[in-house]
Residue, then its C-alpha position, 0 to 999 in steps of 0.5 A: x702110051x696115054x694115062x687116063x685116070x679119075x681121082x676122088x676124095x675119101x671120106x671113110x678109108x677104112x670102109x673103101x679099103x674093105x670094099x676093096x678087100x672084098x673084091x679081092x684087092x690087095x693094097x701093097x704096103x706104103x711107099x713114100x713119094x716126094x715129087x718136085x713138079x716142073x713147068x715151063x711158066x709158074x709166075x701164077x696160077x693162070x699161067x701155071x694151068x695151061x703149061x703143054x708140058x711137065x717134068x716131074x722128078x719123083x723120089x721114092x725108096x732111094x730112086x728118083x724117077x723123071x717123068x714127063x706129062x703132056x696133057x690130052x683130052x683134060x688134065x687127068x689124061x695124058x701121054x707119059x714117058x718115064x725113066x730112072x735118073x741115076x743123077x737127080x742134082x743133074x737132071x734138075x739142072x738139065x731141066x732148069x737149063x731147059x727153061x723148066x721152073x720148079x712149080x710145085x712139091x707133093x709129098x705122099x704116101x701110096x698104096x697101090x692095088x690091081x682090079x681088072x685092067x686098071x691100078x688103084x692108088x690109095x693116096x694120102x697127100x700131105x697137106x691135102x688129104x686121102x684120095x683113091x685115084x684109078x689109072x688105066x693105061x691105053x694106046x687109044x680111045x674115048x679118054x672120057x668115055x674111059x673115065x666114065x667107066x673108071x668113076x662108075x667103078x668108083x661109085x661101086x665102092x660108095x664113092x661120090x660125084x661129089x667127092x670127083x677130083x678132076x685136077x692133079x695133085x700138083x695143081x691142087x697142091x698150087x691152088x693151096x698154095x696161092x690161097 
């Protein structure tokens, strides 16, 4: 299964969550994610941006979830395959035995909601900023044509180029850091 997804930042979170309200969107209420992001070569940012292969450990209500991301078309597509880890302290020692280094943490707090075929994450990243991020789950298609029709969805809600994320919070969260 292959990820699509397009990010912006938000400028006005009380008017998006009403757009979004009168659409018929329902944001759930918040739930807390830490994240450590692993990466094969975190020795610098240019070393850091073409790793093939992340793991993520994400904790959230009490359960740590490992994720691994193998980026596709551009660096918010991607294959992803998920599953709990009852053991985070060992998967974290499996990871690094691998040759796995931790690269980066992200710590949010997400409000997600449903429109159509697509999930909306309404995301305050620490450090960073608001965000809404679209998430489309495909087996197969245009990642950029997809992409298209997700931002347009974002300029509906008065969301614009300009204010277009097209990198993950982790290396957003690493650019920050090296500044």
């Amino acid at each position: 299964m292959k990820e699509i997804e397009v990010k912006a930042v938000v400028r006005d979170k009380d008017q998006l969550i009403a757009k979004l309200t009168q659409l018929g969107v329902a944001l759930g209420e918040s739930v807390v994610q830490d994240d450590i992001v692993f990466a094969e070569d975190v020795a610098s940012f240019t070393k850091f941006i073409p790793n093939a292969n992340f793991l993520r450990l994400r904790t959230q209500g009490g359960q740590t979830i490992l994720t691994y991301k193998r980026s596709e078309a551009n660096e918010l597509s991607s294959t992803e395959h998920e599953t709990v880890i009852s053991n985070p302290d060992e998967m974290t020692a499996i990871i690094q035995q691998l040759g796995f280094m931790e690269a980066v943490r992200v710590n949010k707090t997400r409000r997600r909601g449903r429109y159509r075929d697509f999930e909306i994450c309404l995301d305050e990243v620490g450090g960073l900023g608001i965000f809404i991020e679209l998430e489309k789950l495909v087996d197969n298609g245009d990642v950029l044509v997809i992409q298209e029709e997700l931002f347009q969805f974002l300029e509906s809600l008065g969301i614009s180029r300009d204010d277009q994320v097209t990198q993950g919070y982790d290396t957003l969260m690493k650019i920050k850091n090296t500044q």
